[in-house]
NUFILUM-49673 format. One record per residue: residue number from 1; residue in three letters; x, y, z of N, C-alpha, C in turn. Coordinates in steps of 0.2 Angstrom, whole numbers, plus 5000, padded with zeros to 4 digits. Layout:
BEGIN
<paba><pos>NUM</pos><code>ala</code><n_x>X</n_x><n_y>Y</n_y><n_z>Z</n_z><ca_x>X</ca_x><ca_y>Y</ca_y><ca_z>Z</ca_z><c_x>X</c_x><c_y>Y</c_y><c_z>Z</c_z></paba>
...
//
This chain:
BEGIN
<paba><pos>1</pos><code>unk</code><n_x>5056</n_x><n_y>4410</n_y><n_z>4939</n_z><ca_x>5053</ca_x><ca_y>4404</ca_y><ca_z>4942</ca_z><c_x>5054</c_x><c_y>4398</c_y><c_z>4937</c_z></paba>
<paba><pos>2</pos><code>unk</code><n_x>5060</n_x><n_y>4399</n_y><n_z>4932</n_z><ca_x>5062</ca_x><ca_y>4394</ca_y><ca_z>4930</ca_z><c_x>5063</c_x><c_y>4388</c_y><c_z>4932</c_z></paba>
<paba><pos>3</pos><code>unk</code><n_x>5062</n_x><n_y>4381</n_y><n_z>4930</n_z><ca_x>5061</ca_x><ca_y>4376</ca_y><ca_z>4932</ca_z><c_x>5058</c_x><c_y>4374</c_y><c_z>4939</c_z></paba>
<paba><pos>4</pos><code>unk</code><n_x>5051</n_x><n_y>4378</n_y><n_z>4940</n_z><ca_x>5048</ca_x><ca_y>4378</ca_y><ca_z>4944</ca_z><c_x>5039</c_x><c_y>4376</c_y><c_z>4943</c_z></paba>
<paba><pos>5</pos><code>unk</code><n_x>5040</n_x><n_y>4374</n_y><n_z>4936</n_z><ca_x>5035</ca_x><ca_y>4370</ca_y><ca_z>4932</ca_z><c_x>5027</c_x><c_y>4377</c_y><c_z>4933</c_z></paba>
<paba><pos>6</pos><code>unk</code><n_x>5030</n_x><n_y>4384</n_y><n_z>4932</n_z><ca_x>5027</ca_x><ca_y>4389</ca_y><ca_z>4932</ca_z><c_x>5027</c_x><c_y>4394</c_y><c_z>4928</c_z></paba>
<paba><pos>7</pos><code>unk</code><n_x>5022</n_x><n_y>4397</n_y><n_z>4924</n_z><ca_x>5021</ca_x><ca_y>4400</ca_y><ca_z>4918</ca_z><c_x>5018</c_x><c_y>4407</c_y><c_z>4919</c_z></paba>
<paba><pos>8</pos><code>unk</code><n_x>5022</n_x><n_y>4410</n_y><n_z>4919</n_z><ca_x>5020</ca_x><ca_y>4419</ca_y><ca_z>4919</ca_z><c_x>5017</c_x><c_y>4423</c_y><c_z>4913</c_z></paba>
<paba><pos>9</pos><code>unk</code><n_x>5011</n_x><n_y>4424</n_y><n_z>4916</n_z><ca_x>5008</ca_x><ca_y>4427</ca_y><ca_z>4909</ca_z><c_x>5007</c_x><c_y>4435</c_y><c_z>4910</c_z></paba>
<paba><pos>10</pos><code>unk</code><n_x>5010</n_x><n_y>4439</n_y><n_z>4908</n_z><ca_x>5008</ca_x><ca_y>4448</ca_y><ca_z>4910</ca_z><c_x>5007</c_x><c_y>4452</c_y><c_z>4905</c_z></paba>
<paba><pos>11</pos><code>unk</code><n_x>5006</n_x><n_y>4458</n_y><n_z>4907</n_z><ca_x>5004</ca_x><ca_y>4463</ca_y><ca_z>4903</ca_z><c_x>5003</c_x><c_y>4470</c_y><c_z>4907</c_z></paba>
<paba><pos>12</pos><code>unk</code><n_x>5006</n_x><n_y>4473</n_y><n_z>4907</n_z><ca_x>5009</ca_x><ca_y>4480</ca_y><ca_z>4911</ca_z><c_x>5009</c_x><c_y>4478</c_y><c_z>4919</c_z></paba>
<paba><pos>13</pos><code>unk</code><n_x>5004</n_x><n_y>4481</n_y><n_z>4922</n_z><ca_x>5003</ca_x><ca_y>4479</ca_y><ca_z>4927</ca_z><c_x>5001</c_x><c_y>4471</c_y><c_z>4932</c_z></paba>
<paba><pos>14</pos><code>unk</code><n_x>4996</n_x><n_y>4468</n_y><n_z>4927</n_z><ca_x>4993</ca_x><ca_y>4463</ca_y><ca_z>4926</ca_z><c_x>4997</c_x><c_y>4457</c_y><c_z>4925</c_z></paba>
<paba><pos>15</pos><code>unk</code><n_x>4996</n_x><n_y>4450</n_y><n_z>4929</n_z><ca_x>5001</ca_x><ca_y>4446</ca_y><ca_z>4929</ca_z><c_x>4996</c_x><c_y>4440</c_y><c_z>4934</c_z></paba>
<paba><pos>16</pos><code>unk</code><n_x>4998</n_x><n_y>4434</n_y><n_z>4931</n_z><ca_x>4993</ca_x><ca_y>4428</ca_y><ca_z>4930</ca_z><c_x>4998</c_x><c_y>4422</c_y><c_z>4931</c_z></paba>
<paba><pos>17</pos><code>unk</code><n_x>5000</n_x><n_y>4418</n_y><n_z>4935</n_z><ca_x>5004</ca_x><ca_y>4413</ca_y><ca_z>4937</ca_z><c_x>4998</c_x><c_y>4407</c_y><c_z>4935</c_z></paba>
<paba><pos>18</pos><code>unk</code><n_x>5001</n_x><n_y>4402</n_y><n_z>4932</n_z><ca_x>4999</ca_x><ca_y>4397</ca_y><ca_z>4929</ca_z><c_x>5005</c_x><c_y>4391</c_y><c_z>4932</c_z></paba>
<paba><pos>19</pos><code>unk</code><n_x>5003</n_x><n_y>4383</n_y><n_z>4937</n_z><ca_x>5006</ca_x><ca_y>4381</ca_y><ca_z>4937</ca_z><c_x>5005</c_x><c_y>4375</c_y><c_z>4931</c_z></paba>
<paba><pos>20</pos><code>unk</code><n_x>5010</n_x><n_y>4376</n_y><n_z>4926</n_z><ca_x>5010</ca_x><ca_y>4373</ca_y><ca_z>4920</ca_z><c_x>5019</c_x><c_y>4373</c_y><c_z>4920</c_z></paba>
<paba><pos>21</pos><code>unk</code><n_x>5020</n_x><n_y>4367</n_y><n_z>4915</n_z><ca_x>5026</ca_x><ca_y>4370</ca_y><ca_z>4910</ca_z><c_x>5025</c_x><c_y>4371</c_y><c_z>4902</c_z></paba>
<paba><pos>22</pos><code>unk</code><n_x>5019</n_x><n_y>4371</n_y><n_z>4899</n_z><ca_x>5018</ca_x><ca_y>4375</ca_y><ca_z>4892</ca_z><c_x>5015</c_x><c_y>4380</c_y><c_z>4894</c_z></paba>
<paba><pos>23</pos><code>unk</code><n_x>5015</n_x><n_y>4384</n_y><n_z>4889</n_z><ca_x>5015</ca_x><ca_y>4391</ca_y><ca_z>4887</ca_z><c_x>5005</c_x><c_y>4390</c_y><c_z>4888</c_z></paba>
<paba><pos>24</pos><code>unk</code><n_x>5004</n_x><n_y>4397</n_y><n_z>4891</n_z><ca_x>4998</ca_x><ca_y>4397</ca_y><ca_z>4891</ca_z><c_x>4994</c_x><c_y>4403</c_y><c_z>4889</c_z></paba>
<paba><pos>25</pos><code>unk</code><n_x>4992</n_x><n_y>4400</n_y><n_z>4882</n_z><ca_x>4988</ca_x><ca_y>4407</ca_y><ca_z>4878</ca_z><c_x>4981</c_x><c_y>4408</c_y><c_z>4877</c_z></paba>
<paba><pos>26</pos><code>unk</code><n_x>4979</n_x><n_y>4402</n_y><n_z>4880</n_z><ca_x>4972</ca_x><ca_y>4401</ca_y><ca_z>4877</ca_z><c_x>4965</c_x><c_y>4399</c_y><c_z>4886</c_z></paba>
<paba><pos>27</pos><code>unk</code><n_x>4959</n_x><n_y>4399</n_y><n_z>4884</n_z><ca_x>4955</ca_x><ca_y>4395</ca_y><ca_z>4889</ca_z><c_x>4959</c_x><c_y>4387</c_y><c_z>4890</c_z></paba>
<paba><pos>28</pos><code>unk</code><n_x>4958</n_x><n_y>4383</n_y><n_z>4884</n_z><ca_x>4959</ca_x><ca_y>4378</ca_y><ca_z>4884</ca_z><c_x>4966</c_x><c_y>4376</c_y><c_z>4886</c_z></paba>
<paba><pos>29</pos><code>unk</code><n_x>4972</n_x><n_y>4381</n_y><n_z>4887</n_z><ca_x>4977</ca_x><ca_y>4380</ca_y><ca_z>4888</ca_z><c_x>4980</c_x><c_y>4378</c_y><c_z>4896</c_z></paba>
<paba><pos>30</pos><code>unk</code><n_x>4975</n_x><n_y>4385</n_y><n_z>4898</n_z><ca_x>4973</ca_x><ca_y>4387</ca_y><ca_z>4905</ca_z><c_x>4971</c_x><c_y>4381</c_y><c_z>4911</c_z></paba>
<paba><pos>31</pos><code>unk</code><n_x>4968</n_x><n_y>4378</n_y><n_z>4906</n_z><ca_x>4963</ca_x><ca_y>4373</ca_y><ca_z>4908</ca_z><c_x>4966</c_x><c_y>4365</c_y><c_z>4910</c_z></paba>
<paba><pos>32</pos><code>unk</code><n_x>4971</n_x><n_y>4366</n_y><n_z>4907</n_z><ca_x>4978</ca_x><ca_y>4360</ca_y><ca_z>4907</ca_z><c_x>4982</c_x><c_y>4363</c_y><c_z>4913</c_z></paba>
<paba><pos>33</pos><code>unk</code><n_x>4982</n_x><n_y>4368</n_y><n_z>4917</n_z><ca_x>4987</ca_x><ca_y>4368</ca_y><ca_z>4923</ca_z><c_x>4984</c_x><c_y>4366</c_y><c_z>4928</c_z></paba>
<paba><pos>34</pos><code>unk</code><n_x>4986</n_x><n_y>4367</n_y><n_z>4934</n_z><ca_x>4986</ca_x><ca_y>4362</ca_y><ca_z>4939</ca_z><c_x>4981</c_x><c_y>4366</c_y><c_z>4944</c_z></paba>
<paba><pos>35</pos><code>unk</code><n_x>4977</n_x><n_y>4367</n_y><n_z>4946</n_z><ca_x>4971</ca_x><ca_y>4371</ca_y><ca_z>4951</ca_z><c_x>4972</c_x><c_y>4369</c_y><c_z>4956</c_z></paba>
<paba><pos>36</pos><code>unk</code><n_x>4974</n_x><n_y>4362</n_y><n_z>4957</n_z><ca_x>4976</ca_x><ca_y>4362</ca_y><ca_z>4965</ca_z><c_x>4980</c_x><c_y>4364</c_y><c_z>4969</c_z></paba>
<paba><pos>37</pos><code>unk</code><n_x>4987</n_x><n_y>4364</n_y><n_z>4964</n_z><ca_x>4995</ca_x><ca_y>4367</ca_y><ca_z>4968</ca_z><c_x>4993</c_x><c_y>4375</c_y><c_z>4967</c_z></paba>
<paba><pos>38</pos><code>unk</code><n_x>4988</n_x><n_y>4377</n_y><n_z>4963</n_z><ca_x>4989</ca_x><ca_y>4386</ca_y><ca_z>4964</ca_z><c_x>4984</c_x><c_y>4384</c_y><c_z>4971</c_z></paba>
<paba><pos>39</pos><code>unk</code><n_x>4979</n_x><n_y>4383</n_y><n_z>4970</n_z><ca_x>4975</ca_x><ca_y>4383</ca_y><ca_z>4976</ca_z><c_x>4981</c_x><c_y>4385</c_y><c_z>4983</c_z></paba>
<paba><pos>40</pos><code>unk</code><n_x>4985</n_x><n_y>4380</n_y><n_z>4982</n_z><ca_x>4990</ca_x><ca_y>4377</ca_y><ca_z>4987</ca_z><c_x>4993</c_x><c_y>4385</c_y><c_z>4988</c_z></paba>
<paba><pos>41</pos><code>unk</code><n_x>4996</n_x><n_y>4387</n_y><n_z>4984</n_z><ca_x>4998</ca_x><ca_y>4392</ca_y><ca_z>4983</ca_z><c_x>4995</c_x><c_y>4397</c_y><c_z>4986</c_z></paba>
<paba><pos>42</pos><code>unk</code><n_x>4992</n_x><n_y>4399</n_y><n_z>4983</n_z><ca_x>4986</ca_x><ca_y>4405</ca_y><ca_z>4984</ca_z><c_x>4986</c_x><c_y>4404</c_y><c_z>4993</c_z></paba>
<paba><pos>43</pos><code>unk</code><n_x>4984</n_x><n_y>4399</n_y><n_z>4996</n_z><ca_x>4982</ca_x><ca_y>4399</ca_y><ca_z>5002</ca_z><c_x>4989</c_x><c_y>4398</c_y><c_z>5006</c_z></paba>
<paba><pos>44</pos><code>unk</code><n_x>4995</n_x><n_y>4399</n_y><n_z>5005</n_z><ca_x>5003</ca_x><ca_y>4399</ca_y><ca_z>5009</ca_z><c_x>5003</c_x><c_y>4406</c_y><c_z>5009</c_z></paba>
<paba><pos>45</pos><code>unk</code><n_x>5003</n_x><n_y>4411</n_y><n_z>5004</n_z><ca_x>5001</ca_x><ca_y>4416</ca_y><ca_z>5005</ca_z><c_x>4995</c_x><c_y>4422</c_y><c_z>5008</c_z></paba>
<paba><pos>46</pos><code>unk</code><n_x>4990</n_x><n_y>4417</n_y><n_z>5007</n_z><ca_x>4985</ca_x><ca_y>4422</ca_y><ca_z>5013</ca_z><c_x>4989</c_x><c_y>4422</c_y><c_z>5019</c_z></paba>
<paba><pos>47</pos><code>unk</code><n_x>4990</n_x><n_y>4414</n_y><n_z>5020</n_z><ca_x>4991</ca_x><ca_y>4410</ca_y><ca_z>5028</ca_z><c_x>4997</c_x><c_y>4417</c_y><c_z>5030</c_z></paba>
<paba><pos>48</pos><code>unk</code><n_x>5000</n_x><n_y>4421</n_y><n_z>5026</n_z><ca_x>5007</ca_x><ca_y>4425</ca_y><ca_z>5029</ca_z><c_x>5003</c_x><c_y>4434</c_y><c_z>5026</c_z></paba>
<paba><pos>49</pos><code>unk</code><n_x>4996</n_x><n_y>4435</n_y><n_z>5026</n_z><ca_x>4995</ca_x><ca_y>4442</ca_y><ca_z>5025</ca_z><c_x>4995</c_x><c_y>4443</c_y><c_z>5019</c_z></paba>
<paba><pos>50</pos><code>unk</code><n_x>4997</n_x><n_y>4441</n_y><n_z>5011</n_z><ca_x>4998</ca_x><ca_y>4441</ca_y><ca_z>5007</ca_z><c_x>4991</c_x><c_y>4440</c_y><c_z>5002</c_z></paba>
<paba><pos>51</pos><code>unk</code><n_x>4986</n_x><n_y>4444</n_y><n_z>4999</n_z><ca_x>4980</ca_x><ca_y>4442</ca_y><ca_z>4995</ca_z><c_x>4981</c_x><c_y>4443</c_y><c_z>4988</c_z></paba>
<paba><pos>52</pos><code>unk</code><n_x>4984</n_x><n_y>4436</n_y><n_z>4986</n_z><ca_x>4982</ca_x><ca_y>4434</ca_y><ca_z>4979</ca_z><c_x>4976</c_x><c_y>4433</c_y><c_z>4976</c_z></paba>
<paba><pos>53</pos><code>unk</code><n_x>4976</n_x><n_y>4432</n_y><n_z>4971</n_z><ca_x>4968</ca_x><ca_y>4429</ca_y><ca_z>4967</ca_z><c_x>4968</c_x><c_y>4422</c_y><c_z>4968</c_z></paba>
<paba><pos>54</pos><code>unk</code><n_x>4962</n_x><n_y>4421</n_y><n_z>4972</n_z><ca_x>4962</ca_x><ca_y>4414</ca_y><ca_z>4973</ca_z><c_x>4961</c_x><c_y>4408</c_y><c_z>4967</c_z></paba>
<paba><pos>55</pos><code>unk</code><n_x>4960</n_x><n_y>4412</n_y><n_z>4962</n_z><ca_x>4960</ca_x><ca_y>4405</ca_y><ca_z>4957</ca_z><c_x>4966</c_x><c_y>4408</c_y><c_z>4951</c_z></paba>
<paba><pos>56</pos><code>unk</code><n_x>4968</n_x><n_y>4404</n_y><n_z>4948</n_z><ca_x>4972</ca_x><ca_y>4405</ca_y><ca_z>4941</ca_z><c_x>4970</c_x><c_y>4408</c_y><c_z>4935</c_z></paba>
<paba><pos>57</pos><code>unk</code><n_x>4961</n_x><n_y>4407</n_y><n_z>4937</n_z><ca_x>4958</ca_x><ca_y>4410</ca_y><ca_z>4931</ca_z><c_x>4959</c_x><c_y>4419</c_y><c_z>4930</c_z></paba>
<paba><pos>58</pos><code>unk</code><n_x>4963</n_x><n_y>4424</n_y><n_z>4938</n_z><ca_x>4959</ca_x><ca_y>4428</ca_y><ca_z>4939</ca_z><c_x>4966</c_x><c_y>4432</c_y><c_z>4938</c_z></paba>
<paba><pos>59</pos><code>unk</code><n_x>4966</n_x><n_y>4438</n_y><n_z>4936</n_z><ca_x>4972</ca_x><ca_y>4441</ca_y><ca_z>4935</ca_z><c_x>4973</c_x><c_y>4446</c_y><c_z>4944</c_z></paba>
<paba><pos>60</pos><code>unk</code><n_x>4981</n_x><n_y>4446</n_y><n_z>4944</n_z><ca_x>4984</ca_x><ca_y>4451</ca_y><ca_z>4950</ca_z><c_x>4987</c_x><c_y>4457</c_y><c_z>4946</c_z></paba>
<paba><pos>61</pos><code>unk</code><n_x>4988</n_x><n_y>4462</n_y><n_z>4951</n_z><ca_x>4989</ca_x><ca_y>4468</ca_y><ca_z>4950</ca_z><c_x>4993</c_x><c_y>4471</c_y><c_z>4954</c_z></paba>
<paba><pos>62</pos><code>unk</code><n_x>4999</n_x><n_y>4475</n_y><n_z>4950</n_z><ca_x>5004</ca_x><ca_y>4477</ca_y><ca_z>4955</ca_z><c_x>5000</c_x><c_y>4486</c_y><c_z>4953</c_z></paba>
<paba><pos>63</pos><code>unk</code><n_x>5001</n_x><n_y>4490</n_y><n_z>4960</n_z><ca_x>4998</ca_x><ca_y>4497</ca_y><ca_z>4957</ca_z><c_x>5002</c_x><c_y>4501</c_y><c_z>4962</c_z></paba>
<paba><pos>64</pos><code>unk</code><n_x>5003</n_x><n_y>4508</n_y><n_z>4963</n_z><ca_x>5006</ca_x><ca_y>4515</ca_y><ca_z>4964</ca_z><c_x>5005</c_x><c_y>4514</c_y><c_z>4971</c_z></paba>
<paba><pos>65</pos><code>unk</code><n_x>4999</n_x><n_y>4511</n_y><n_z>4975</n_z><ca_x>4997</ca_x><ca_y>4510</ca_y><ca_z>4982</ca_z><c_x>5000</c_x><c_y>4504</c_y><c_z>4985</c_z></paba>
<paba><pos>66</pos><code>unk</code><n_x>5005</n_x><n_y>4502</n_y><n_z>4982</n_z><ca_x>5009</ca_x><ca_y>4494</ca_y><ca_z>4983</ca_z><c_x>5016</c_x><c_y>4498</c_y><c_z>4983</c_z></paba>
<paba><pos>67</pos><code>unk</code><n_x>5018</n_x><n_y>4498</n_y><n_z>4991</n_z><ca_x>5023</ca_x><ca_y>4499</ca_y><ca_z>4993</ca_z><c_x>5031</c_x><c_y>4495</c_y><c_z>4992</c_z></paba>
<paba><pos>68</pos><code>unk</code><n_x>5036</n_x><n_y>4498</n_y><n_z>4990</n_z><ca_x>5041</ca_x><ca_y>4493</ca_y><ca_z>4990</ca_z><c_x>5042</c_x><c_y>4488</c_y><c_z>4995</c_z></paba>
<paba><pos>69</pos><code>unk</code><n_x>5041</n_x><n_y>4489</n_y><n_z>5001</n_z><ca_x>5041</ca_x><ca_y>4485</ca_y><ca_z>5005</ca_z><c_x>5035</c_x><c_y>4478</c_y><c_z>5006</c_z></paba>
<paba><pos>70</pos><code>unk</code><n_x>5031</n_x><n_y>4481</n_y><n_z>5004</n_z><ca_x>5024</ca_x><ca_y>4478</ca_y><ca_z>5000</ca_z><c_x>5028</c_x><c_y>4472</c_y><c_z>4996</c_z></paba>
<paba><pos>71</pos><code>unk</code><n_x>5031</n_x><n_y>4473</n_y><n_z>4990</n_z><ca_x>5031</ca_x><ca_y>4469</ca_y><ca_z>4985</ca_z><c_x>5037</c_x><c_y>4465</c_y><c_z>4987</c_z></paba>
<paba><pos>72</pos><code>unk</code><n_x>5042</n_x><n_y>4468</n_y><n_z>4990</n_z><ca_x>5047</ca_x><ca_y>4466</ca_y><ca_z>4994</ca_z><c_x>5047</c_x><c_y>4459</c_y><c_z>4995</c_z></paba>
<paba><pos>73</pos><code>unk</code><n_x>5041</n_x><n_y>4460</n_y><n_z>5004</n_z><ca_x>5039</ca_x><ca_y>4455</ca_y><ca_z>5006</ca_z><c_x>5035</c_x><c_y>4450</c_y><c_z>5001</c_z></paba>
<paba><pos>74</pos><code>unk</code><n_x>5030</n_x><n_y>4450</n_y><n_z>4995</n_z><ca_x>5028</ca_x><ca_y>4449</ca_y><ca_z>4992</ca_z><c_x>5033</c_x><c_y>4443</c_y><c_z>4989</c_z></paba>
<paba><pos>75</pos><code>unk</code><n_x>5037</n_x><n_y>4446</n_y><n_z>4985</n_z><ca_x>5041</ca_x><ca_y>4441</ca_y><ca_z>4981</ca_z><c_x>5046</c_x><c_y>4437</c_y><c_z>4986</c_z></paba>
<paba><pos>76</pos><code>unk</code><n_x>5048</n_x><n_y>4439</n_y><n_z>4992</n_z><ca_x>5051</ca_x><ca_y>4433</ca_y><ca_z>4997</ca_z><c_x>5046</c_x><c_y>4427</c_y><c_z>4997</c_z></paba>
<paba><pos>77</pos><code>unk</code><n_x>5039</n_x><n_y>4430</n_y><n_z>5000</n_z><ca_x>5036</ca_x><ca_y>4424</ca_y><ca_z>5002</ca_z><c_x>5035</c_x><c_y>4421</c_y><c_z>4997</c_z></paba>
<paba><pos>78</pos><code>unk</code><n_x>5035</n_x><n_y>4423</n_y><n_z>4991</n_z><ca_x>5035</ca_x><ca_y>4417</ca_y><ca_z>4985</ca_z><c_x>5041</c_x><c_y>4411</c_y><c_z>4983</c_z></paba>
<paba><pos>79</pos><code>unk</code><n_x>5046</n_x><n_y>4416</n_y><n_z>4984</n_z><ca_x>5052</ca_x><ca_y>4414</ca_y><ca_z>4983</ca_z><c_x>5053</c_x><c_y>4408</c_y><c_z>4987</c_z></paba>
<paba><pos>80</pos><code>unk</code><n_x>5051</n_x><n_y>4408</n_y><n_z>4993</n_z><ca_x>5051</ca_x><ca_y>4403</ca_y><ca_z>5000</ca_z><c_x>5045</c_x><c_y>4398</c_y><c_z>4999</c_z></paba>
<paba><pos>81</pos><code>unk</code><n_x>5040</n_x><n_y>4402</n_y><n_z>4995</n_z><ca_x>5035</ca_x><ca_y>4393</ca_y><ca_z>4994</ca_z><c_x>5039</c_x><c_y>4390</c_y><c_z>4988</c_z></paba>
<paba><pos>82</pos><code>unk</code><n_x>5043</n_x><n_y>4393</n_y><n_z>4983</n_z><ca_x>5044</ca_x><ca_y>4387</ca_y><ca_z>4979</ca_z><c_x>5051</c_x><c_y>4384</c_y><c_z>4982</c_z></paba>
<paba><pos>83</pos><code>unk</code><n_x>5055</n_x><n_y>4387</n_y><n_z>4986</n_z><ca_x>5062</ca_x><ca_y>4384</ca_y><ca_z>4989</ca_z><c_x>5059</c_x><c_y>4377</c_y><c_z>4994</c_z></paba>
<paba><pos>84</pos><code>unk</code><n_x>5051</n_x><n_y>4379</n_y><n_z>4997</n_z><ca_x>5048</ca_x><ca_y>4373</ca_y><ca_z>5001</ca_z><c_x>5048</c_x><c_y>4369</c_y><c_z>4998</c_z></paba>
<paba><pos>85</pos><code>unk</code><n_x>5043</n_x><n_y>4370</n_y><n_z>4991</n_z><ca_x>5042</ca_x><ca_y>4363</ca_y><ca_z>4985</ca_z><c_x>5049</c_x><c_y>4360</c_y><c_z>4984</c_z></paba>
<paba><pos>86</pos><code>unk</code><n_x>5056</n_x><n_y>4363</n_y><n_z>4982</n_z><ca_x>5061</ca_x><ca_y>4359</ca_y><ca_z>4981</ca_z><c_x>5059</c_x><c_y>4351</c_y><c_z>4983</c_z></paba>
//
C-alpha cells in the first residue's frame, strides 16, 4: 500500500490499517489519522461481504478458519478500493 497514504501496523496474526502517512505507535499518533476515509473504507468492504473492524482503533485478525479463497477475495477487494481512490 505504498503511496496510498496508508500505515500498516501488525503483529502475527493481528493487523490495524491506519490512514496516515507517519508511522503510527502511539494513542496520540493514532489519533492524527484520518477516521473518516477508514470509515469510507470499512463500509466499501461490508458493502461486498467483507467484515472488517469498523473503526481504526480496533485490531483485525487473519485465523486457520480463513480460507484462501477467503483472503483471496479479501485482498482483491482492497486492492480495487485503492485503484478507485487513484
Amino acid at each position: 500500500m505504498a503511496g496510498k497514504g496508508v500505515t500498516l501496523n501488525t503483529t502475527g496474526s493481528l493487523f490495524t490499517l491506519f490512514f496516515t502517512t507517519e508511522p503510527v505507535t502511539d494513542f496520540a499518533s493514532a489519533r492524527r489519522s484520518d477516521p473518516e476515509q477508514f470509515a469510507r473504507f470499512s463500509r466499501y468492504l461490508f458493502s461486498r461481504g467483507i467484515y472488517f473492524s469498523p473503526s481504526q482503533m480496533e485490531e483485525n485478525f487473519i485465523s486457520l478458519t480463513h480460507t484462501q479463497e477467503q483472503l483471496e477475495k479479501t485482498l482483491q477487494t482492497i486492492e480495487n478500493y485503492f485503484n478507485i481512490k487513484k
